[in-house]
Jmol script that loads the backbone (N, CA, C; Angstrom):
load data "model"
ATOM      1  N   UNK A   1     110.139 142.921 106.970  1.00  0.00           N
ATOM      2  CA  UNK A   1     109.114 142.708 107.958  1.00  0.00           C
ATOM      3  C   UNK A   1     109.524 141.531 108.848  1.00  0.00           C
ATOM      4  N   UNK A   2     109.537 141.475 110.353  1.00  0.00           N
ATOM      5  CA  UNK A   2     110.005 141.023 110.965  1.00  0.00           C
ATOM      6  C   UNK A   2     108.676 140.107 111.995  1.00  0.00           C
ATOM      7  N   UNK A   3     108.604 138.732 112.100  1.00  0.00           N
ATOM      8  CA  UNK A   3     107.303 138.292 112.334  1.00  0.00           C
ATOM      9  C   UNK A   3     108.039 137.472 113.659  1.00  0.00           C
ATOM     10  N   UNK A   4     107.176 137.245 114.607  1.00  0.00           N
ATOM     11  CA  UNK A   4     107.732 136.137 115.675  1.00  0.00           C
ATOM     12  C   UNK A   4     107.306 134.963 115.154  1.00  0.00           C
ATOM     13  N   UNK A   5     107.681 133.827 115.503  1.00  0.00           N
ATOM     14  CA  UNK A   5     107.353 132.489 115.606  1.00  0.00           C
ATOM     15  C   UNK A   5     106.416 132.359 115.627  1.00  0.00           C
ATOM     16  N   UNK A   6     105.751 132.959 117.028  1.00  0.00           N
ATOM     17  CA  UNK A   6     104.136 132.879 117.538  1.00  0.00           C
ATOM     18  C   UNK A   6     103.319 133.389 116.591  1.00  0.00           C
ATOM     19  N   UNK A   7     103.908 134.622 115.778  1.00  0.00           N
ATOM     20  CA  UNK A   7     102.728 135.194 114.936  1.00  0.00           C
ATOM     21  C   UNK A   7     102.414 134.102 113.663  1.00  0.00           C
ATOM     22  N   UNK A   8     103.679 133.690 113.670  1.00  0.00           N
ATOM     23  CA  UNK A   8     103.506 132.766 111.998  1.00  0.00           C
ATOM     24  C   UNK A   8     102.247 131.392 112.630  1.00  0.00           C
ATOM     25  N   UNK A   9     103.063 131.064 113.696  1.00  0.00           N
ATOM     26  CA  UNK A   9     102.227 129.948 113.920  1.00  0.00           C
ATOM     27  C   UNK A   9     100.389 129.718 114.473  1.00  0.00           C
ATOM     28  N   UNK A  10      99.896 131.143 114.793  1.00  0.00           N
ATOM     29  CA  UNK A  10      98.697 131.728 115.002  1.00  0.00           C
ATOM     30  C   UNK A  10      98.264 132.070 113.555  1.00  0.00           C
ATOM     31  N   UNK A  11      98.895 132.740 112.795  1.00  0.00           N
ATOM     32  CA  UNK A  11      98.193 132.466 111.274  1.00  0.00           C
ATOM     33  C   UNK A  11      97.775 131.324 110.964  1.00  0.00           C
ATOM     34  N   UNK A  12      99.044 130.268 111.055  1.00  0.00           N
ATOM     35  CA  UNK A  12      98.525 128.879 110.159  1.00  0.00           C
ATOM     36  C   UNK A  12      97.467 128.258 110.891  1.00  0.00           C
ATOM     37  N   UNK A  13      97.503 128.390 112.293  1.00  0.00           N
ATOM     38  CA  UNK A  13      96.406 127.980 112.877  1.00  0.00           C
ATOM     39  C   UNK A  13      94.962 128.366 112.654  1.00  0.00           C
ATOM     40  N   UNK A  14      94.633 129.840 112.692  1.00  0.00           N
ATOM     41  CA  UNK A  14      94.053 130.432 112.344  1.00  0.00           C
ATOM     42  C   UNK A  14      93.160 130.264 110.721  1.00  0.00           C
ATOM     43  N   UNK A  15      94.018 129.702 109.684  1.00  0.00           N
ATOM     44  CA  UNK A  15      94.093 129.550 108.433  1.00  0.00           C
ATOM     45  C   UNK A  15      93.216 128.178 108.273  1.00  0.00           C
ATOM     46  N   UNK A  16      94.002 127.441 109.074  1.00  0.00           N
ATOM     47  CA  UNK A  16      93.752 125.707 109.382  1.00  0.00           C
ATOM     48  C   UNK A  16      92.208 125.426 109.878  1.00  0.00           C
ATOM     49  N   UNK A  17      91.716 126.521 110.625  1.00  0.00           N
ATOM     50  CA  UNK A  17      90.543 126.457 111.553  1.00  0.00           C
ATOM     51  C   UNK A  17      89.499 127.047 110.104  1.00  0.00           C
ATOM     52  N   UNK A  18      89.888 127.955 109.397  1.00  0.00           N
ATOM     53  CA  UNK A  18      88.801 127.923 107.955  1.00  0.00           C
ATOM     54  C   UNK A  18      88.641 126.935 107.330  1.00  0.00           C
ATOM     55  N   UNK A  19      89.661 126.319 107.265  1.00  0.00           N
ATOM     56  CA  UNK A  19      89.748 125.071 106.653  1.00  0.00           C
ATOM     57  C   UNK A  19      88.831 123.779 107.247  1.00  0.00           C
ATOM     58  N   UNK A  20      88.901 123.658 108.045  1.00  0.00           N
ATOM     59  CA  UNK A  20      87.971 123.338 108.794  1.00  0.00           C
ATOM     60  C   UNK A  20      86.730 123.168 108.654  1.00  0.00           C
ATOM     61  N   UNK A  21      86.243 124.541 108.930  1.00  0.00           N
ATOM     62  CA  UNK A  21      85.029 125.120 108.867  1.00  0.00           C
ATOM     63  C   UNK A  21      84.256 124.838 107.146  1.00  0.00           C
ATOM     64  N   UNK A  22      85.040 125.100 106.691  1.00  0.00           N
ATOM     65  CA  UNK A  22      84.527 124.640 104.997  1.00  0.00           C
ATOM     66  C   UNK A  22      84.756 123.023 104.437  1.00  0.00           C
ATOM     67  N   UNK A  23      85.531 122.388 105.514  1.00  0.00           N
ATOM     68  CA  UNK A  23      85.578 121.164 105.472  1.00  0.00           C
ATOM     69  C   UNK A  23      84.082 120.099 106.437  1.00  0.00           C
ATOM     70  N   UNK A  24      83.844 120.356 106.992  1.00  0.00           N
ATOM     71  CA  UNK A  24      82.777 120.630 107.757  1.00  0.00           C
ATOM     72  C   UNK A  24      81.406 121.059 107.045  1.00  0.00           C
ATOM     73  N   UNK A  25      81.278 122.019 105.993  1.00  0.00           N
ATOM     74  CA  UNK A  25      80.434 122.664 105.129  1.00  0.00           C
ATOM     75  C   UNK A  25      79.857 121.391 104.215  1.00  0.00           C
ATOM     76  N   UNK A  26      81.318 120.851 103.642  1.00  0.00           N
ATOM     77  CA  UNK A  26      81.130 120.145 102.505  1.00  0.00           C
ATOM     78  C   UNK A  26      81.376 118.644 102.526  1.00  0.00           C
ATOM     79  N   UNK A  27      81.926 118.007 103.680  1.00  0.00           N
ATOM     80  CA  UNK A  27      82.172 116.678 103.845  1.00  0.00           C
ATOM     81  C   UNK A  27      81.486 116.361 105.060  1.00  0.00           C
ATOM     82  N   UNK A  28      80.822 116.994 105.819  1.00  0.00           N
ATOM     83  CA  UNK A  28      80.086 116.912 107.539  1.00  0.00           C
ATOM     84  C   UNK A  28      81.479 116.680 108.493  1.00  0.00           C
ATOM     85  N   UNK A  29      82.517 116.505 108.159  1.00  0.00           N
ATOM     86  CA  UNK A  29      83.368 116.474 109.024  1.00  0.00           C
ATOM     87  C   UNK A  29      84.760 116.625 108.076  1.00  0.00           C
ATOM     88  N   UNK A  30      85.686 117.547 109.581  1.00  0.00           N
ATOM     89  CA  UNK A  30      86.887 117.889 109.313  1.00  0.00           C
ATOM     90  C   UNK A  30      88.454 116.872 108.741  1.00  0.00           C
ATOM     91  N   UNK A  31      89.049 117.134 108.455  1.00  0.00           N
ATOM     92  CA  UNK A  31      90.069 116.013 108.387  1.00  0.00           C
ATOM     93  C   UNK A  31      90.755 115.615 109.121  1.00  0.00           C
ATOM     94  N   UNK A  32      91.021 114.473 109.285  1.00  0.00           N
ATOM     95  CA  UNK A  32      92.012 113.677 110.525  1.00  0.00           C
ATOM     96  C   UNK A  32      93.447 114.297 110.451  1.00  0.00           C
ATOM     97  N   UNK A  33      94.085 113.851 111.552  1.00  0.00           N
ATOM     98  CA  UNK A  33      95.692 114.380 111.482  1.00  0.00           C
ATOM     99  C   UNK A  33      96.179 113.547 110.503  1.00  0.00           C
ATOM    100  N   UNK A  34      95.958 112.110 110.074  1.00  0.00           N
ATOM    101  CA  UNK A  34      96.109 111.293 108.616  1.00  0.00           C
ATOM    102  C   UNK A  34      96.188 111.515 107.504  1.00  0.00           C
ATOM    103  N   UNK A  35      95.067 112.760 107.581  1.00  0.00           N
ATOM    104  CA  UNK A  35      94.271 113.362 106.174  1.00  0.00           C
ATOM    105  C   UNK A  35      95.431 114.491 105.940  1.00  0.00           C
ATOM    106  N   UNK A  36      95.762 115.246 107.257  1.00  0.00           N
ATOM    107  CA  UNK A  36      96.653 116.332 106.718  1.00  0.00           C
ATOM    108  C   UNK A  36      97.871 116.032 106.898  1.00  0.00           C
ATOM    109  N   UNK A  37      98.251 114.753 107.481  1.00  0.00           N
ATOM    110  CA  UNK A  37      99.704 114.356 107.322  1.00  0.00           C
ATOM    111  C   UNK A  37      99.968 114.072 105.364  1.00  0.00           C
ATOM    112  N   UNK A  38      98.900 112.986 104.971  1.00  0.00           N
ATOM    113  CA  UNK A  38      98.894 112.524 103.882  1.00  0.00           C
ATOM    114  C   UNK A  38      98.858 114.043 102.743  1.00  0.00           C
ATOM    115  N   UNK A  39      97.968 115.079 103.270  1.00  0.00           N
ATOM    116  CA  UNK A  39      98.272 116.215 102.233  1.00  0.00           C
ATOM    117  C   UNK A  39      99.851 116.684 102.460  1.00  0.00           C
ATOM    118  N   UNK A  40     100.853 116.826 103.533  1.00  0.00           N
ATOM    119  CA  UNK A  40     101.582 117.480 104.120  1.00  0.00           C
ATOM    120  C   UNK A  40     102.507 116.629 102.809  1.00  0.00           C
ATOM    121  N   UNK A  41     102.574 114.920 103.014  1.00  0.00           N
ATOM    122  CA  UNK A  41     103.417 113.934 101.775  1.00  0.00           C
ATOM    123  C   UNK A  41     103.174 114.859 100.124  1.00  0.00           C
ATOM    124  N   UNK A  42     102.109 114.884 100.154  1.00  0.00           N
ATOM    125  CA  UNK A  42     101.981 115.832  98.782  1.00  0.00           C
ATOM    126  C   UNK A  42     102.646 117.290  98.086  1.00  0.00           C
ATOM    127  N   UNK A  43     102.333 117.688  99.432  1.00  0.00           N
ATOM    128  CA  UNK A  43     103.476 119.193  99.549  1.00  0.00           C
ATOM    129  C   UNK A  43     104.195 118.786  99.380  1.00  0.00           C
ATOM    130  N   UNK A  44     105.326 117.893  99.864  1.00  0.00           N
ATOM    131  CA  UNK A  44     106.512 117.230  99.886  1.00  0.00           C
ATOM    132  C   UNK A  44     107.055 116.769  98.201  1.00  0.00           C
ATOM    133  N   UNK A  45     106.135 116.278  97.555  1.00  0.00           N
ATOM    134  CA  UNK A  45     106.368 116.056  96.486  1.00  0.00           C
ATOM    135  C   UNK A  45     106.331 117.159  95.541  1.00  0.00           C
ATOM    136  N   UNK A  46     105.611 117.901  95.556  1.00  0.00           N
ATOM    137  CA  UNK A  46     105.688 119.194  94.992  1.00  0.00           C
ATOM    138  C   UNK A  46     107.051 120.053  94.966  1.00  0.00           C
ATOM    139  N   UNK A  47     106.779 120.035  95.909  1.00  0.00           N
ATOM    140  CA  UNK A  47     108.376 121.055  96.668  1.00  0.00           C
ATOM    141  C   UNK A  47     109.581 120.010  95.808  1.00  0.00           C
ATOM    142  N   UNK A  48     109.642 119.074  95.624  1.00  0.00           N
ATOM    143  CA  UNK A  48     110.489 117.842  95.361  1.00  0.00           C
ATOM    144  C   UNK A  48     110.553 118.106  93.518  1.00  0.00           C
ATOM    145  N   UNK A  49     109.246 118.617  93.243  1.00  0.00           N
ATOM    146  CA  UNK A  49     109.354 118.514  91.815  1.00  0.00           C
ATOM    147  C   UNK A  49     110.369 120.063  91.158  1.00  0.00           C
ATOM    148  N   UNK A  50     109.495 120.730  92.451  1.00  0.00           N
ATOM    149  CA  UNK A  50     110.485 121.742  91.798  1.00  0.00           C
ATOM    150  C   UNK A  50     111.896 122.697  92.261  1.00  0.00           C
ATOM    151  N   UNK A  51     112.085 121.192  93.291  1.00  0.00           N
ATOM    152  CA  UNK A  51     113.462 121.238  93.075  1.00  0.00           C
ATOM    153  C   UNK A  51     114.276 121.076  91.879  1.00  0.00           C
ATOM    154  N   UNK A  52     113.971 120.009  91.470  1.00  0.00           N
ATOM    155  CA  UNK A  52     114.236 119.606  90.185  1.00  0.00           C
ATOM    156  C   UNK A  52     114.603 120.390  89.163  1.00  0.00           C
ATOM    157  N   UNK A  53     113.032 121.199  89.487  1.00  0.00           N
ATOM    158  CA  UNK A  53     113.307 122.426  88.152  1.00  0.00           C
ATOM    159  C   UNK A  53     114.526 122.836  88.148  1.00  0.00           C
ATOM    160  N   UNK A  54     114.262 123.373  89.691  1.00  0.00           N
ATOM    161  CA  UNK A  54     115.995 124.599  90.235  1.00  0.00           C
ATOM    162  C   UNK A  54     117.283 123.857  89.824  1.00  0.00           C
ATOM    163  N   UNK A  55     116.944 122.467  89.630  1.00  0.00           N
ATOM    164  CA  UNK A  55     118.813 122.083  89.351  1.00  0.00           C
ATOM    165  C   UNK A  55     118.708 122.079  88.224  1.00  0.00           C
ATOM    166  N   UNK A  56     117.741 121.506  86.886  1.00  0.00           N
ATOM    167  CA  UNK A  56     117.473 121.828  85.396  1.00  0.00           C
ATOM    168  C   UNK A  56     117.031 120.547  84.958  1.00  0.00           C
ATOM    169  N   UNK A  57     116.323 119.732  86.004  1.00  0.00           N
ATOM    170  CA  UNK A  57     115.920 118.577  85.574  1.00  0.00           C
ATOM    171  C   UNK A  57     114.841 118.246  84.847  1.00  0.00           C
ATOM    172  N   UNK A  58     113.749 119.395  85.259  1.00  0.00           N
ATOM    173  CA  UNK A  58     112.372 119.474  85.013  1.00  0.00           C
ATOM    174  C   UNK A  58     112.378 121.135  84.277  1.00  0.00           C
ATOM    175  N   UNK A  59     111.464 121.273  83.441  1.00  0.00           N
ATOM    176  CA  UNK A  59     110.892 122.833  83.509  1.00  0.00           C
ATOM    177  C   UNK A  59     109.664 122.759  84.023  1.00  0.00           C
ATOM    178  N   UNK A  60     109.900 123.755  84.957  1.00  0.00           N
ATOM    179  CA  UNK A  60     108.578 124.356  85.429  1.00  0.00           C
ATOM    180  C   UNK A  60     108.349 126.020  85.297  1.00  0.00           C
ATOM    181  N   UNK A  61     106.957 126.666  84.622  1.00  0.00           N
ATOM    182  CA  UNK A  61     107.578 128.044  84.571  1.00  0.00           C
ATOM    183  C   UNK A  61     107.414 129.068  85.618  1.00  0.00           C
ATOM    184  N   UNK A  62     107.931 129.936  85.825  1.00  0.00           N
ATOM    185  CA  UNK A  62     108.083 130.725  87.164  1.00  0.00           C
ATOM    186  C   UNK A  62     107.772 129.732  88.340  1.00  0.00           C
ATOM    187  N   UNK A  63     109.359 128.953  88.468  1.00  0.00           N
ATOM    188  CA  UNK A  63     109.739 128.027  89.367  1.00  0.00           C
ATOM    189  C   UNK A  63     110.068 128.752  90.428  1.00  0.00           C
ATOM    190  N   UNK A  64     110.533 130.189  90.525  1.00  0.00           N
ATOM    191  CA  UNK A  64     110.882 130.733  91.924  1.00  0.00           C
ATOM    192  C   UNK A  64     109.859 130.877  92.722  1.00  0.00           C
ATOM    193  N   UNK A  65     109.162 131.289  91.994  1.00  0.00           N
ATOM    194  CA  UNK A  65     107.745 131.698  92.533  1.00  0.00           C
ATOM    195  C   UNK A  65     107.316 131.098  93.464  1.00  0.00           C
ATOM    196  N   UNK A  66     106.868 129.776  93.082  1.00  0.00           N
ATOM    197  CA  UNK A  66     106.538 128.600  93.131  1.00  0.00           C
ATOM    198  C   UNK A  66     107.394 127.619  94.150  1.00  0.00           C
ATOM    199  N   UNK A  67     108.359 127.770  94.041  1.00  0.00           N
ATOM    200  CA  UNK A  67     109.069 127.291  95.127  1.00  0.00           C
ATOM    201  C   UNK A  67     108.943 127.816  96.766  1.00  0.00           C
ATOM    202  N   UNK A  68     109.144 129.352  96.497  1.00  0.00           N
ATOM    203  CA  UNK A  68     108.549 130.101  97.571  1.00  0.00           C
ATOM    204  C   UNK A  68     107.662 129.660  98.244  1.00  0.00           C
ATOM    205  N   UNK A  69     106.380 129.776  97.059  1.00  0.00           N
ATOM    206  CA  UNK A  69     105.230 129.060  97.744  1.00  0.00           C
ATOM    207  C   UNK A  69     105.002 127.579  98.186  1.00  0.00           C
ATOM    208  N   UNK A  70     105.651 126.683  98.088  1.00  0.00           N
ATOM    209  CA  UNK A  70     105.666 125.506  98.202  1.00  0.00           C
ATOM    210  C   UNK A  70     106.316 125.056  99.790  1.00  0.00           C
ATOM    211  N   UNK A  71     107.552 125.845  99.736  1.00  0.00           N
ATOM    212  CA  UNK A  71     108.079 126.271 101.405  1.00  0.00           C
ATOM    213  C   UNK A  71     107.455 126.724 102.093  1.00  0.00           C
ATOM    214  N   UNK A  72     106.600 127.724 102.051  1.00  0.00           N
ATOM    215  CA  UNK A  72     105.597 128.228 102.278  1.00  0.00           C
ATOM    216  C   UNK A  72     104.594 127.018 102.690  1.00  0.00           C
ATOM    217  N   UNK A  73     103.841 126.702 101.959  1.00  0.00           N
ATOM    218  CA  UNK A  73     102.953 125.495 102.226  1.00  0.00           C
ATOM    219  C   UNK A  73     103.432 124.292 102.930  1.00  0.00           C
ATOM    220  N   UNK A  74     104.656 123.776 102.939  1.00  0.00           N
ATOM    221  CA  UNK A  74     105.117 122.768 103.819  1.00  0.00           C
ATOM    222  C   UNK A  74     105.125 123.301 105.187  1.00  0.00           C
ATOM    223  N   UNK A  75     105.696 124.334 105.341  1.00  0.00           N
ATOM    224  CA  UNK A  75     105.640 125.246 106.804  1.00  0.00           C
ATOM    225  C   UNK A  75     104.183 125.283 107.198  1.00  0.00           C
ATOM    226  N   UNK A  76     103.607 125.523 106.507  1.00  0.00           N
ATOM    227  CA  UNK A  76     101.950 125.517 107.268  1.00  0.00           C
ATOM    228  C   UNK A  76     101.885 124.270 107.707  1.00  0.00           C
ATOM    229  N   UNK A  77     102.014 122.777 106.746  1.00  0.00           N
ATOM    230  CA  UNK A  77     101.479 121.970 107.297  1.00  0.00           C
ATOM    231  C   UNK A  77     102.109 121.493 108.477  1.00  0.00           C
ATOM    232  N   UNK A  78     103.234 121.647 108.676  1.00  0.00           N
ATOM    233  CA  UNK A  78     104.482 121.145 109.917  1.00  0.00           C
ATOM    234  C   UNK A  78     103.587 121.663 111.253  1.00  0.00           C
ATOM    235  N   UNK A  79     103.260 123.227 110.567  1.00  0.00           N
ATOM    236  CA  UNK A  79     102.707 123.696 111.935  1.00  0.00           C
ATOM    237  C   UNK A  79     101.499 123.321 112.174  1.00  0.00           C
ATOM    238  N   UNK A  80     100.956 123.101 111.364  1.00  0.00           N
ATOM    239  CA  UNK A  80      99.105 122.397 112.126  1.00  0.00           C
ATOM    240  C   UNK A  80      99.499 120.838 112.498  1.00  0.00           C
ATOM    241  N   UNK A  81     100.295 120.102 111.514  1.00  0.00           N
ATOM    242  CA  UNK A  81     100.706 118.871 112.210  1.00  0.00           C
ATOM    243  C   UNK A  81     101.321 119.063 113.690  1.00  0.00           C
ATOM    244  N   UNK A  82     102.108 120.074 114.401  1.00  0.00           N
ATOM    245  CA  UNK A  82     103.034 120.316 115.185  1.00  0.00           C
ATOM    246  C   UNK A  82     101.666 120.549 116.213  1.00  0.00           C
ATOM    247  N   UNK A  83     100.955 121.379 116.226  1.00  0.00           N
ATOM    248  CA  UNK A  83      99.614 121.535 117.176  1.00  0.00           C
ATOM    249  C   UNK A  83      98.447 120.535 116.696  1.00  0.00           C
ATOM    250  N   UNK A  84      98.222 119.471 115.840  1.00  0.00           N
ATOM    251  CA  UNK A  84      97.458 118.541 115.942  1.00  0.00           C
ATOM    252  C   UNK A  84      97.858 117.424 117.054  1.00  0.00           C
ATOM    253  N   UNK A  85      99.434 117.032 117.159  1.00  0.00           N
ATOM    254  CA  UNK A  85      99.775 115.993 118.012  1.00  0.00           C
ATOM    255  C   UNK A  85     100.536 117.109 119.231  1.00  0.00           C
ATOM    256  N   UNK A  86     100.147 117.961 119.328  1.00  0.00           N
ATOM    257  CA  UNK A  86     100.726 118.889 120.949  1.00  0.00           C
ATOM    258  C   UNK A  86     102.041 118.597 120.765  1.00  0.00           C
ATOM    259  N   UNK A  87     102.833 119.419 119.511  1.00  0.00           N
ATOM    260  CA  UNK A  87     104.380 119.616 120.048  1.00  0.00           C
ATOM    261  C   UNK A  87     104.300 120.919 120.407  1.00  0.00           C
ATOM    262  N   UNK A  88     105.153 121.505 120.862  1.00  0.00           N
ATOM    263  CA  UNK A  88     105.432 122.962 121.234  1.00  0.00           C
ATOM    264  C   UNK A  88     106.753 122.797 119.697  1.00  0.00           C
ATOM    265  N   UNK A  89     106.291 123.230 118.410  1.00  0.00           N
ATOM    266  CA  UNK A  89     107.243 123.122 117.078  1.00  0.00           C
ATOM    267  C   UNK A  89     108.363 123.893 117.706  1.00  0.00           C
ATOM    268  N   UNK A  90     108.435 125.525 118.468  1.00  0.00           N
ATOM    269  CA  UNK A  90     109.298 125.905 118.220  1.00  0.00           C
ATOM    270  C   UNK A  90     110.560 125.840 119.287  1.00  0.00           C
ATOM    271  N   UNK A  91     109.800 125.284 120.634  1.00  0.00           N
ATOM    272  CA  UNK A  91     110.917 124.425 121.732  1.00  0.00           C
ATOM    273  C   UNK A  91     111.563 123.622 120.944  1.00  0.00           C
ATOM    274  N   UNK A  92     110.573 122.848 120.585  1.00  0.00           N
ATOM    275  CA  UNK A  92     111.766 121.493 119.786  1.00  0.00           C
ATOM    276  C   UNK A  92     112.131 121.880 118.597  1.00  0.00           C
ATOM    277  N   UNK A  93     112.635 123.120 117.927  1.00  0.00           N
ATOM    278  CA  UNK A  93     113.487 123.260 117.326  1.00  0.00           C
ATOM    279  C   UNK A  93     114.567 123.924 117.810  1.00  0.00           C
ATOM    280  N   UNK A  94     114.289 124.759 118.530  1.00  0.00           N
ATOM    281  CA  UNK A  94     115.463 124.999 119.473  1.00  0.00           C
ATOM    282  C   UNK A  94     116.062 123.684 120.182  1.00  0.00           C
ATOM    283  N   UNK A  95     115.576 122.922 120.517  1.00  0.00           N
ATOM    284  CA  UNK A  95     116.462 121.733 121.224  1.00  0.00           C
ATOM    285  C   UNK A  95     116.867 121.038 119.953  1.00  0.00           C
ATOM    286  N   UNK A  96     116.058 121.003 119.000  1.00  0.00           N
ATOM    287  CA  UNK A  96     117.165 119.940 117.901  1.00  0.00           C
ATOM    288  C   UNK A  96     118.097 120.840 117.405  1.00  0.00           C
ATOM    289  N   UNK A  97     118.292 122.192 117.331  1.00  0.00           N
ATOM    290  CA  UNK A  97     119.171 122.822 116.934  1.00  0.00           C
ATOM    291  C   UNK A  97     120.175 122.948 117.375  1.00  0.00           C
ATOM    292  N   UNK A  98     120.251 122.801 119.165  1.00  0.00           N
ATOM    293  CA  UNK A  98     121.049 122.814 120.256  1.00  0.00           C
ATOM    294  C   UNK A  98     121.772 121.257 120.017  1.00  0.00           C
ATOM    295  N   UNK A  99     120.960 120.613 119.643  1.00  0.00           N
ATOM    296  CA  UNK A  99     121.578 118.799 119.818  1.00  0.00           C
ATOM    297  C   UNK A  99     122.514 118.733 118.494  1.00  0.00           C
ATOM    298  N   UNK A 100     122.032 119.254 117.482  1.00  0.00           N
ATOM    299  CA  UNK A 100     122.982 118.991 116.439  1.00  0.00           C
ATOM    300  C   UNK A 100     124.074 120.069 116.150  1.00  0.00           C
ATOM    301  N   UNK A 101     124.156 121.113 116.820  1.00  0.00           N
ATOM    302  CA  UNK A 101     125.359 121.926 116.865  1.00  0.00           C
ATOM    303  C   UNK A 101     126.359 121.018 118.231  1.00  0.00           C
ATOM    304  N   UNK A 102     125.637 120.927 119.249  1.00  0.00           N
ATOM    305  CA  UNK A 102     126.510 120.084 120.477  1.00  0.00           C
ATOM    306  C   UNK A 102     127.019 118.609 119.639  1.00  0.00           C
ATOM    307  N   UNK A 103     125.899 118.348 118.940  1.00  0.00           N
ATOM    308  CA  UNK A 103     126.720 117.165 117.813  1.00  0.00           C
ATOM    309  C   UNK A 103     127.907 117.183 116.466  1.00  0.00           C
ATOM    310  N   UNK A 104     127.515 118.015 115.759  1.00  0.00           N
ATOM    311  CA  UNK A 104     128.890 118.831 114.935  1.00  0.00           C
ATOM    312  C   UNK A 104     130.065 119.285 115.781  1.00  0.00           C
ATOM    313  N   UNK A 105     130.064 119.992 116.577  1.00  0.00           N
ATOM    314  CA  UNK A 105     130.924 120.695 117.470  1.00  0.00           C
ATOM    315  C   UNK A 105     131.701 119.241 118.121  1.00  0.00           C
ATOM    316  N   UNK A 106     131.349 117.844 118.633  1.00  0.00           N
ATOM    317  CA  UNK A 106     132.016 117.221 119.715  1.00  0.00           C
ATOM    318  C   UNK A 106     132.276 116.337 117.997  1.00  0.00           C
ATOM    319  N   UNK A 107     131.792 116.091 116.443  1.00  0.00           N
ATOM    320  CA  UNK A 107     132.403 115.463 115.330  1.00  0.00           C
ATOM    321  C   UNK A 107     133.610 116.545 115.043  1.00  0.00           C
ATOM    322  N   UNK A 108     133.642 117.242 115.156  1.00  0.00           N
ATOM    323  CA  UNK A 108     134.534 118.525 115.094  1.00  0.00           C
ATOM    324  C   UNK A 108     135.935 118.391 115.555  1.00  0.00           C
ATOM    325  N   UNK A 109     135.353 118.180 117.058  1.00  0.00           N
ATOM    326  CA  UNK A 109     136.762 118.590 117.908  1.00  0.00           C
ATOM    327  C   UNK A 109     137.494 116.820 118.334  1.00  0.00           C
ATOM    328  N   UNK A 110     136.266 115.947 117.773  1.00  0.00           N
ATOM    329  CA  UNK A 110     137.285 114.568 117.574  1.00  0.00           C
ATOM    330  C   UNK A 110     137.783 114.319 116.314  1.00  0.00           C
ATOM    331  N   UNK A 111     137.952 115.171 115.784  1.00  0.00           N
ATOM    332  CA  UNK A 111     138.881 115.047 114.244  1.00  0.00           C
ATOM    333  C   UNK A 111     140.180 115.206 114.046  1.00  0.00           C
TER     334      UNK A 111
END
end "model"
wireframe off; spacefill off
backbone 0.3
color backbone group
């Protein structure tokens, strides 16, 4: 199954805006870009733990799984962080992708 950029990033948005809404339900107000940067650090650690697993540091059980999902969940938050502070995520990955191949390529050819 073959998804555009735009579609992934209209889900998480989409996803983000329930979130919201039930955040709103139960606290009278939504979370700051702080609140979901600081959850986004958490993902981070997660994803971190079970790396671990994958090299044999940790057991975790059905670590693939789980890992999946954890990539998964960091990608969401990049993208609601990415439209909380108005980046366009997927211009500027095309330009950092462009900068660090034009950067490998000129470490490359001065070797």
């Amino acid at each position: 199954m073959t998804v555009e950029f735009r579609e992934i990033e209209q889900r998480a948005l989409a996803i983000r805006q329930q979130y919201e809404v039930w955040e709103m339900e139960r606290y009278g107000r939504s979370w700051t870009r702080e609140e979901i940067a600081m959850g986004f650090v958490g993902d981070v650690g997660d994803l971190f733990k079970l790396l671990l697993a994958h090299e044999g540091v940790r057991h975790i059980p059905d670590k693939e799984a789980k890992l999946a999902h954890e990539l998964a969940d960091c990608l969401w938050s990049l993208l609601v962080l990415a439209q909380k502070y108005e980046i366009d995520l997927e211009q500027a990955f095309i330009n950092t992708m462009n900068e660090l191949e034009e950067h490998i390529n000129d470490k490359r050819t001065a070797s």
